[in-house]
C-alpha positions as CSV (number, residue, x, y, z in Angstrom):
1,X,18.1,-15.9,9.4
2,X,19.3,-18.7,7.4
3,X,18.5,-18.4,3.4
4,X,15.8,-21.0,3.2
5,X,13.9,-19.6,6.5
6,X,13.9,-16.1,5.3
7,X,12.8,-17.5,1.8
8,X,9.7,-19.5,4.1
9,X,9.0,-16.1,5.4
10,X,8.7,-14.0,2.2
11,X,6.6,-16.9,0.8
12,X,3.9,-16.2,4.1
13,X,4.1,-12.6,4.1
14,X,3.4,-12.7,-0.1
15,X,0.8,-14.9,0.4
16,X,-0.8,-13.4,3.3
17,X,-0.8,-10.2,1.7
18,X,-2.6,-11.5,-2.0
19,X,-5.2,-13.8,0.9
20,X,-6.0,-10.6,3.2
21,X,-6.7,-8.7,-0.1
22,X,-8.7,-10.7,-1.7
23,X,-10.8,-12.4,0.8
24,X,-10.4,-9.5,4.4
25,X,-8.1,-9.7,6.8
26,X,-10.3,-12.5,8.8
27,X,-9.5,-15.1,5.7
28,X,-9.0,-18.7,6.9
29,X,-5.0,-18.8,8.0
30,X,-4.9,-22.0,6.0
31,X,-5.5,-20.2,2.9
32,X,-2.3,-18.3,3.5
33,X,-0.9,-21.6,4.1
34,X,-2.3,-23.2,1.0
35,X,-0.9,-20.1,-0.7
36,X,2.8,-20.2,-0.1
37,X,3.1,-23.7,0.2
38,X,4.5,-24.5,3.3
39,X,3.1,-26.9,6.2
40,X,1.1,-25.0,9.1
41,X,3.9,-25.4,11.7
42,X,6.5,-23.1,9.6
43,X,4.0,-20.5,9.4
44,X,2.9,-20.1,13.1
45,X,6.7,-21.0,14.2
46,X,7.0,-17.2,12.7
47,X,3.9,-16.0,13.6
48,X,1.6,-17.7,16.7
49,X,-1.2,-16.0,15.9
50,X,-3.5,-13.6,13.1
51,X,-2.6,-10.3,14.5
52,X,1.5,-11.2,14.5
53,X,0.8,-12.4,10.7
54,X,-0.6,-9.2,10.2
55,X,1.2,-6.9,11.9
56,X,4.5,-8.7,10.5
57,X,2.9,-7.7,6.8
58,X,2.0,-4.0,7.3
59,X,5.5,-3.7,8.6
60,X,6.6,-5.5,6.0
61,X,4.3,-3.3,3.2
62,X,5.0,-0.1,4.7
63,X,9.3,-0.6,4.6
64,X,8.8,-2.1,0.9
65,X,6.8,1.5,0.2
66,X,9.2,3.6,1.5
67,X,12.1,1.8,-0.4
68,X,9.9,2.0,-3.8
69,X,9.5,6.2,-3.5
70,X,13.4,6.5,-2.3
71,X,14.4,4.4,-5.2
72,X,12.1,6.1,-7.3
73,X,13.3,9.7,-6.4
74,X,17.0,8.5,-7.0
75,X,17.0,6.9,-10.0
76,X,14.8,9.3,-11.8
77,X,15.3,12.7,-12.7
78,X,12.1,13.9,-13.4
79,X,9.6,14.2,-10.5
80,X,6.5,13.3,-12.0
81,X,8.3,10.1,-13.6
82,X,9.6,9.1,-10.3
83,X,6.1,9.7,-8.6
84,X,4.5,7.7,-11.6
85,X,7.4,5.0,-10.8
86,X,6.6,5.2,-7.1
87,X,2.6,4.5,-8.3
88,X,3.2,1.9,-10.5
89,X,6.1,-0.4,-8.2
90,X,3.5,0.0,-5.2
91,X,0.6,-1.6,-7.4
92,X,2.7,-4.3,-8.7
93,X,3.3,-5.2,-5.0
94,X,-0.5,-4.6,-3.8
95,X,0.9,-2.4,-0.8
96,X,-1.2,0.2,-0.7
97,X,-4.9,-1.4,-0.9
98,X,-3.6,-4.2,1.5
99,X,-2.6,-1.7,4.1
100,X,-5.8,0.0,4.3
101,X,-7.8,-3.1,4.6
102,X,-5.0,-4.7,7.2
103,X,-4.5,-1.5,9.6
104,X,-8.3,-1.5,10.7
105,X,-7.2,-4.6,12.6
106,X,-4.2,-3.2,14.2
107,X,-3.7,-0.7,16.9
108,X,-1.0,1.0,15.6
109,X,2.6,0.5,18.0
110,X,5.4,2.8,18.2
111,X,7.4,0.0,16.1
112,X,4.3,0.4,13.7
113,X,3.7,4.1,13.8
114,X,7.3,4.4,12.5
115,X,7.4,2.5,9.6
116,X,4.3,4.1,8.6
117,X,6.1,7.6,9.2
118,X,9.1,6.5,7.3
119,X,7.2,5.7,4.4
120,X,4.6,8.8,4.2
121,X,7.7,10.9,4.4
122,X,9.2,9.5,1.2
123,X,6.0,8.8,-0.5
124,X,5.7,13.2,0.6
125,X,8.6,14.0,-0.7
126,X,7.9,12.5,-4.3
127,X,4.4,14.2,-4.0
128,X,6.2,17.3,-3.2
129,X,8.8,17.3,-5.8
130,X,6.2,17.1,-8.3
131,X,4.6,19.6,-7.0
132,X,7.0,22.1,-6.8
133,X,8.8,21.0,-10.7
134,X,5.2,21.9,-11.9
135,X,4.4,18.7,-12.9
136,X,1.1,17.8,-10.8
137,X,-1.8,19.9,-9.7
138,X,-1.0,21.6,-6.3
139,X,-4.7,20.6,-5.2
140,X,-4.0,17.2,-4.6
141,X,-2.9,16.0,-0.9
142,X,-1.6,12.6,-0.1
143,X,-4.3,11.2,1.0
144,X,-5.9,11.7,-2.6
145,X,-3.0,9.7,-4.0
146,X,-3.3,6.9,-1.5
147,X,-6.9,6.7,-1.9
148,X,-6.5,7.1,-5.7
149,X,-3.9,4.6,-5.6
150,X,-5.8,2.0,-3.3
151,X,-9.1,2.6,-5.6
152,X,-7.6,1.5,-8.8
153,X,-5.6,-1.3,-7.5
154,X,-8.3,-3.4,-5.2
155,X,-8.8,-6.7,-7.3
156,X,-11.9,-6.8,-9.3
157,X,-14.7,-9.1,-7.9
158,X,-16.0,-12.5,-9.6
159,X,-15.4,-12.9,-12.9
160,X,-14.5,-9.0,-13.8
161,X,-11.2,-10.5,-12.0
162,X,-10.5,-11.9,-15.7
163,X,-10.0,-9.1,-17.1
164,X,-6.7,-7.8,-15.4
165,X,-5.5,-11.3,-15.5
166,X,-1.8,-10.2,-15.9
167,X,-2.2,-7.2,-13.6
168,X,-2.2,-4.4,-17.5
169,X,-5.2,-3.3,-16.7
170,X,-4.2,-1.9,-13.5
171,X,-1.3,0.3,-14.6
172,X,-3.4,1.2,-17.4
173,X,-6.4,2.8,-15.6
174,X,-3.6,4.0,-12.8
175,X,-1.9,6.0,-15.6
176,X,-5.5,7.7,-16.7
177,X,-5.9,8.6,-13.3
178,X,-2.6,9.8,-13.1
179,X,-3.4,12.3,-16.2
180,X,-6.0,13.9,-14.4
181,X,-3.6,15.0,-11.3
182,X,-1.2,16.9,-14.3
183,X,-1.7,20.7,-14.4
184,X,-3.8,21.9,-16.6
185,X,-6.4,19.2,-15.9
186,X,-9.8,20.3,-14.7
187,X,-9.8,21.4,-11.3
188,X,-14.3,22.3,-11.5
189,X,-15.6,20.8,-8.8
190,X,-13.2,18.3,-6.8
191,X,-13.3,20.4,-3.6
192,X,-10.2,20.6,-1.4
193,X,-7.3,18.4,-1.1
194,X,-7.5,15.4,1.4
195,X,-4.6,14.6,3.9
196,X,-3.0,11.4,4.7
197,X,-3.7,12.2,8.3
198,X,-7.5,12.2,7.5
199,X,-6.8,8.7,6.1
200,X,-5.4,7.8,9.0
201,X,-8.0,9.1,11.2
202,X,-10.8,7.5,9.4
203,X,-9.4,3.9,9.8
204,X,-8.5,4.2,13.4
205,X,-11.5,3.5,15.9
206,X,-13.6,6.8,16.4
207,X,-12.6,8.8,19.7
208,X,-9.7,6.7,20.5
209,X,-6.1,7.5,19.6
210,X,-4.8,5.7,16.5
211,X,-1.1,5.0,18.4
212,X,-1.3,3.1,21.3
213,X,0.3,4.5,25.0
């Protein structure tokens, strides 16, 4: 792609992904429009219709993800730092709350099913490393960090939305809930640890497969 198309495009998929969140994956296309300035014929030249838009994006979402935890794991030597890094990239790119809410639309592809694999393995092998260095509580499974992860990042409704203006009140309240996954942090009570594959099976459609034939 040329410089200025690809530029259009990162505008769209940026856009659609602060629109989807804030507003559901059924948000007015115009809005996304409105969003990243461009006119409505650059934005369904790329995508002709919702589900390309947004099948585009969790591609798009899910490849960022897994280059956030590989960069993580590389450029820092302590586990739990480059998990905390991992936590703390994803939110200041709203991946992981905008995935959730954009896969119930999708049935998930073999092009789609493979991003998404790429990126639970290195989001794993961060989880892991902690784990094993002794630097976060072996009960908790991926899907508990996801869902953690997704929890404290959704954007706060009406007027609370003031609050985390600049986004500091996120990565605070990530890092408390990041204190409670280090060892020697009550354990009473929490019950055992849930999987990303429960996740997954949750926001596919009940009694069909979640990857298409």
């Amino acid at each position: 792609m040329r410089a200025d198309a690809e530029r259009s495009r990162r505008r769209i998929l940026d856009a659609a992904c602060e629109v989807f969140l804030e507003r559901g994956p059924d948000a007015p296309l115009d809005a996304v429009v409105r969003r990243a300035g461009v006119g409505p014929g650059t934005l369904y030249r790329r995508f002709p219709d919702r589900e390309a838009l947004v099948r585009a994006l969790v591609t798009d979402l899910l490849t960022r993800l897994a280059a956030a935890a590989v960069r993580a794991r590389e450029e820092e030597a302590d586990p739990y730092r480059a998990l905390r890094r991992f936590v703390h990239a994803a939110a200041d790119l709203r991946m992981g709350a905008a995935i959730v809410v954009l896969l119930e639309r999708l049935v998930v592809d073999e092009e789609l099913a493979a991003a998404r694999s790429g990126a639970v393995s290195a989001v794993g092998d961060l989880l892991r490393a902690a784990q094993d260095a002794g630097r976060l509580r072996a009960d908790v499974g991926m899907g508990d960090l996801v869902l953690l992860c997704v929890r404290v990042s959704r954007p706060l409704p009406g007027g609370l939305a003031a609050l985390d203006a600049d986004g500091a009140l996120v990565h605070r309240h990530l890092d408390l809930a990041l204190a409670g996954l280090r060892p020697g942090a009550s354990d009473e009570g929490t019950g055992e640890p849930l999987t990303f594959d429960q996740v997954i099976a949750a926001a596919g459609r009940p009694g069909e497969p979640v990857v298409a034939e």
